[in-house]
N, C-alpha and C positions, 0 to 999 in steps of 0.2 A: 702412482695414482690410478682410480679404476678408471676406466676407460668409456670414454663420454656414450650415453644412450643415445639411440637414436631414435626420430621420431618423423619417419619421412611419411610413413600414412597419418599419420593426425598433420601433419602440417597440409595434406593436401585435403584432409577433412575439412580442416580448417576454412580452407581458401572456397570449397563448394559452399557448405554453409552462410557464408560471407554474404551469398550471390543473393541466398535465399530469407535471411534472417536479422534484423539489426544488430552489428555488433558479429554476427556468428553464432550469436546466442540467445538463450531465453530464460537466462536471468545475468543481469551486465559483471559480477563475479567471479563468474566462469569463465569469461574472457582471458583472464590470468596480466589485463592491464596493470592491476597491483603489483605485479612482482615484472613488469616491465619482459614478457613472454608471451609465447603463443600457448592457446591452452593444449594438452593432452584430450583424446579422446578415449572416454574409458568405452571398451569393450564387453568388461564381463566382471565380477566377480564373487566370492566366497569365502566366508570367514573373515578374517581382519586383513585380507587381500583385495587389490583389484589389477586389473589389466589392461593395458592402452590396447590400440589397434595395431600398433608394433611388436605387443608380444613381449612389452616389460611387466615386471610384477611389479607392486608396490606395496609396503606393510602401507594402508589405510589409517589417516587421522582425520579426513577428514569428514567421515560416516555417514554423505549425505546429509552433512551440516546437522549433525547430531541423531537423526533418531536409529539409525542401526546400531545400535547399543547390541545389540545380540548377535552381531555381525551380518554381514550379509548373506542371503542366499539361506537361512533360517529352513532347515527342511521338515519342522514342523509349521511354519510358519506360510512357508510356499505349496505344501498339501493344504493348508487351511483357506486359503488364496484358489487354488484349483476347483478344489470343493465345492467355494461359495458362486466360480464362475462358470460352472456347470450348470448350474440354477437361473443362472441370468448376470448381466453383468449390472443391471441398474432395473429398478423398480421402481422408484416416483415416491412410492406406499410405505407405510410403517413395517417392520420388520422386529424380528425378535432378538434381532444381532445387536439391531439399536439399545432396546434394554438391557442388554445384560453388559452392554460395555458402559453405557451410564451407570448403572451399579458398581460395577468396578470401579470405573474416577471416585464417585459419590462414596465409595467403603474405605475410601486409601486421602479423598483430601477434607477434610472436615470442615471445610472454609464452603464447600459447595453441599449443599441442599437440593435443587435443581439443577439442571444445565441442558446445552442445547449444542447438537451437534453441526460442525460445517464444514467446507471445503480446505481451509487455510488457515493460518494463523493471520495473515493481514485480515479476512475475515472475520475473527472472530474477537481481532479489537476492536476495531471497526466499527462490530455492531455492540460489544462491551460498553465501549463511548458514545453509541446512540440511547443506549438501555441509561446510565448512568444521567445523562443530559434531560432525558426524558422521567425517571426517577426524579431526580433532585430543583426540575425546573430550573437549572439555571446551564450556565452554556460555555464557560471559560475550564479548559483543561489544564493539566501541567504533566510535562514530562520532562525528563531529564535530558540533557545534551550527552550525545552519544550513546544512549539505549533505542535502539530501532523495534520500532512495532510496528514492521511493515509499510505499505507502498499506500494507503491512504491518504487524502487531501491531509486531514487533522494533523497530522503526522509525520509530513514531510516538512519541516519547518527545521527553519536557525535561530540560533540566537539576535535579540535585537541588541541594541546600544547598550540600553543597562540591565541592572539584574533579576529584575523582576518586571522588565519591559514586556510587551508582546512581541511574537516572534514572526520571524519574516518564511517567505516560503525558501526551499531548501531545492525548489524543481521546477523548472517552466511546466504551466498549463493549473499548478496552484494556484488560484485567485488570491489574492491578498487578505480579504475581505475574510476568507476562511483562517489561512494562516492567524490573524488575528488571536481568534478563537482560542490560541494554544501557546501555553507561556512555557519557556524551553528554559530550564535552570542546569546549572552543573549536581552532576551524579556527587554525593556525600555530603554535600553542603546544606544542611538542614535552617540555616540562618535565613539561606536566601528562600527555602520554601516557604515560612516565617514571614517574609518580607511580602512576597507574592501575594499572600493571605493578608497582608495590613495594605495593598495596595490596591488589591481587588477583593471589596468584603463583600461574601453574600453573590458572589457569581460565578466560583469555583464548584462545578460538579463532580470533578474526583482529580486524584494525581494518581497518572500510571508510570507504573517503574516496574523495570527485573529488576526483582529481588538478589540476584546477582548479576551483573550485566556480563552480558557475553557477546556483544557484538561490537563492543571497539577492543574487543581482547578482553580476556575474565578479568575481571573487578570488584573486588569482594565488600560489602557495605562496612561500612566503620561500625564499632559499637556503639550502638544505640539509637542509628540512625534510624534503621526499618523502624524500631519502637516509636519513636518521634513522631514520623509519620503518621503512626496508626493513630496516635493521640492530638493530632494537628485535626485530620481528619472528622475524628471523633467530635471534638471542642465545634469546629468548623460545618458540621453537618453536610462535611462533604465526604464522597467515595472511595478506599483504595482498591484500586486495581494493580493486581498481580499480573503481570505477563513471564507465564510460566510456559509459555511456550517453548525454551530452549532448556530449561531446569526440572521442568515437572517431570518426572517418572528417571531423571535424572541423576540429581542429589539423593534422594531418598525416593521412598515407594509414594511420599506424601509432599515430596516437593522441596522446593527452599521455607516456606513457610512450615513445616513440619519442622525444619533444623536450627531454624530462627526461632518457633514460636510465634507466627506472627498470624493475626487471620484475617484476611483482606476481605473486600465486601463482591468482590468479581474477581476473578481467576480464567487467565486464557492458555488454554491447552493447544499442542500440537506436537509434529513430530513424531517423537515415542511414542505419546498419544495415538497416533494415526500408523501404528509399526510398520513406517515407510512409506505410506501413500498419502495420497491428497484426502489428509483428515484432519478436522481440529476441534476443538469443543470451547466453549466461553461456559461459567457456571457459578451461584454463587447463594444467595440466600433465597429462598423459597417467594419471601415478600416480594422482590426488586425482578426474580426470575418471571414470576406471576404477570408481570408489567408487560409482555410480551404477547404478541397477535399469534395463538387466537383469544386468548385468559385476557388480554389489557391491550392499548390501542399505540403499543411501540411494533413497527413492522420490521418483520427478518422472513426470508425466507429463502430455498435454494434447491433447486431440482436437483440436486447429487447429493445433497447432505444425509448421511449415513448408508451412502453406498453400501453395497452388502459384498462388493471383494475387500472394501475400506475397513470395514466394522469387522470380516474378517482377520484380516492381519494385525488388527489391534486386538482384537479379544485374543488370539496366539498367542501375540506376544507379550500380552500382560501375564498372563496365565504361565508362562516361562520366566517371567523378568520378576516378579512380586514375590522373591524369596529375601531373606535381609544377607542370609550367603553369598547370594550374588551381587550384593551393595557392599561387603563386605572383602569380595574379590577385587571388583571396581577401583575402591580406597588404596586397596596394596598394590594394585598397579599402577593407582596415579602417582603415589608417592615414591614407588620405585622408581618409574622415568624421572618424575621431577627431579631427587636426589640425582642420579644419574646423568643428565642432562647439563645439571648445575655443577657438578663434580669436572664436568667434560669443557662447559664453556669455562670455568675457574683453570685449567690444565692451560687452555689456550690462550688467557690471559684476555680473556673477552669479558666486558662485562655485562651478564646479566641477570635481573630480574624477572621470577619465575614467580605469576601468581595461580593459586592452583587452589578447585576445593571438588572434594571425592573426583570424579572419573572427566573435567575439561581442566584444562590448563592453556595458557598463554606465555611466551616467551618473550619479553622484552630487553631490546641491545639495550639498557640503562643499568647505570647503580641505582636507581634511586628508586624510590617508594613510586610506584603505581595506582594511584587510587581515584584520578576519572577522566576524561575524555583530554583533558590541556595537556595531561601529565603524559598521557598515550601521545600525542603529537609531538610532542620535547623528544622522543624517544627516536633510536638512529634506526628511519626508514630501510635505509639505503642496504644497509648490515643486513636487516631481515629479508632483503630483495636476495642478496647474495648469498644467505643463507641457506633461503629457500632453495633454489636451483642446485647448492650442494647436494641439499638434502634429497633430493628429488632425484640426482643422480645416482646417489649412493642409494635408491630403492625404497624411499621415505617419501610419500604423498602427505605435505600438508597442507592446507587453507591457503590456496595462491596471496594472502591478503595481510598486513601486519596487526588487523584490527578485528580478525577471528581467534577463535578456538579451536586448539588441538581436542578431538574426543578419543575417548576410548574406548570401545567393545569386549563384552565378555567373552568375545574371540581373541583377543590377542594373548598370547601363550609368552609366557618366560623368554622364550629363545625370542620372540619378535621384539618384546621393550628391549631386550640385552640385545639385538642387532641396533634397533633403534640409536642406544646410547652410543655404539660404536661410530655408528653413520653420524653420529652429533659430533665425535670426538675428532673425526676427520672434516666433516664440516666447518666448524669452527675454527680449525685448524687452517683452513683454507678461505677464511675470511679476515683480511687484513683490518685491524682497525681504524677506523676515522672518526673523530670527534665531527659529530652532525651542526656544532654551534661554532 
């Protein structure tokens, strides 16, 4: 067996941070409480690599929670960055980096006509769902159980008693009164959207969903579901909102909604969008974007929005990433791990379910079909805790969490997915099975 890493300086990192920050951290994920560890402190990295403070490597899955898609440390990327910080690091003022990276989203998603740049993607649904609420006059949302659109009041909600109940808050310092607002149905189930609509008519301002959801683990929409949608909506004179924040520049150069076919009436970017910093963008039809202060009396605003190191490293990295070559590298490395992975956990008589679409994939300890947030819970925690810590020994970083996405980067080479699989075939190997029921 290889010989356990050590990790004496992140654990004493660990312990300072502690003193100084809730948790240790500043965002409660990082903590590595899901996989029941202390977290790693990355030190540095480059390419589909990164490095703790002890001086292990790790091939990277988990790319900054998606948007290093080009890998890290991009050295056209980090001259573009330099460049723009030599000028200033923040302006207040309009800039030219702004337009030409709106031009870019607006050439690549056809769904957006206008848009409007900001700090985050909790921001930019946020104010998506103020725009939408304020557009349509009326004030009841719907999203899905277990698709996260960020740290907003709206947003942080559970499910209530029944199916098309309203939903309770999901976080102390939610008001109730808010939660309300926002009806929380299961992901695929297009009956109960249906329902939502015959129970609340005429008060629903839009339903926001990924189009693929990736954040209780990738979950690929049934047929015909997104279609559904669009025409519930439609019928309904209410909004769909795309949160394409973890998918846009992702899937394709045009998003999930490019590979669906689908065109939502609001589209929220980030991420890739923002190539690694604190950027994101909300956008969507010309009409509804117009509704916006200073053109219409819906207010947004934000002294950092379109930062000019921000709009830097996004216009890099589009101008690198928007070839179909590179979407086309993407696909044959998703599928190479996936087969691989699945070949390695089948050796070890493990089972599981691998749902995967072009360059995110998730791993689930189950035989069974995956397809939304109940089916994610059934599935054997405990297996993916132990997992992970092989894998993470064996020089494989991925998402401390069972309810993330593995990504990929157009850095990782042949030889890292083929170390990857190996590190799986030993991992797995060294995870005993237990029935979690």
């Amino acid at each position: 067996m290889k010989k356990r890493r050590k990790y004496t300086k992140s654990a004493e990192a660990f312990d300072q941070a502690c003193k100084y920050m809730p948790g240790g951290v500043n965002s409660p994920v990082r903590a590595f409480a899901g996989v029941d560890n202390d977290p790693i402190f990355i030190a540095s990295a480059h390419g589909a690599k990164v490095y703790d403070l002890d001086n292990n490597e790790y091939i990277d899955y988990v790319g900054s929670w998606g948007p290093m898609i080009l890998g890290h440390a991009n050295n056209k990327v980090v001259k573009a960055v330099k460049k723009a910080a030599e000028k200033s690091t923040s302006f207040g003022a309009p800039t030219l980096a702004e337009t030409e990276l709106a031009e870019k989203i607006i050439s690549n998603f056809q769904s957006i006509e206008k848009l409007r740049l900001v700090n985050s993607g909790t921001e930019a649904v946020m104010t998506a769902i103020r725009l939408a609420r304020g557009y349509t006059k009326k004030d009841l949302i719907i999203k899905m159980i277990g698709c996260y659109h960020g740290h907003s009041d709206s947003l942080l909600v559970a499910a209530g008693s029944g199916l098309a109940e309203n939903s309770t808050p999901s976080s102390l310092g939610v008001p109730v009164d808010i939660a309300k607002l926002t009806i929380a149905l299961p992901y695929n189930n297009i009956e109960a959207v249906k329902t939502a609509f015959s129970n609340h008519k005429s008060r629903i301002a839009a339903v926001i969903v990924e189009p693929v959801a990736a954040n209780m683990g990738v979950i690929l929409p049934k047929k015909g579901y997104l279609e559904q949608l669009r025409q519930i909506c439609d019928d309904q004179k209410s909004l769909l909102i795309f949160d394409e924040v973890i998918t846009g520049f992702r899937l394709s150069a045009g998003g999930a909604q490019k590979l669906f076919t689908i065109t939502p009436d609001l589209t929220c970017l980030g991420k890739i969008a923002g190539g690694g910093l604190p950027l994101a963008a909300f956008g969507g039809k010309a009409e509804i974007m117009n509704q916006l202060a200073p053109l219409g009396s819906i207010y947004q605003a934000g002294t950092l929005s379109g930062n000019p190191i921000a709009t830097a490293a996004a216009n890099a990295t589009l101008d690198i990433l928007l070839n179909e070559k590179n979407y086309q590298k993407l696909e044959e490395s998703g599928a190479f791990l996936e087969t691989g992975l699945k070949n390695a956990a089948k050796q070890a008589n493990i089972p599981v379910t691998i749902n995967r679409i072009g360059s995110i994939m998730s791993c689930f300890f189950t035989d069974k079909q995956v397809t939304d947030f109940d089916d994610v819970q059934k599935t054997n925690i405990a297996m993916f805790k132990k997992f992970f810590s092989e894998m993470l020994n064996q020089g494989i970083y991925l998402a401390p969490s069972a309810y993330e996405a593995m990504f990929i980067s157009l850095a990782h080479t042949q030889a890292d997915l083929e170390k990857t699989i190996e590190a799986g075939k030993i991992s797995f190997a060294n995870c005993k099975y237990t029935d979690p029921n």
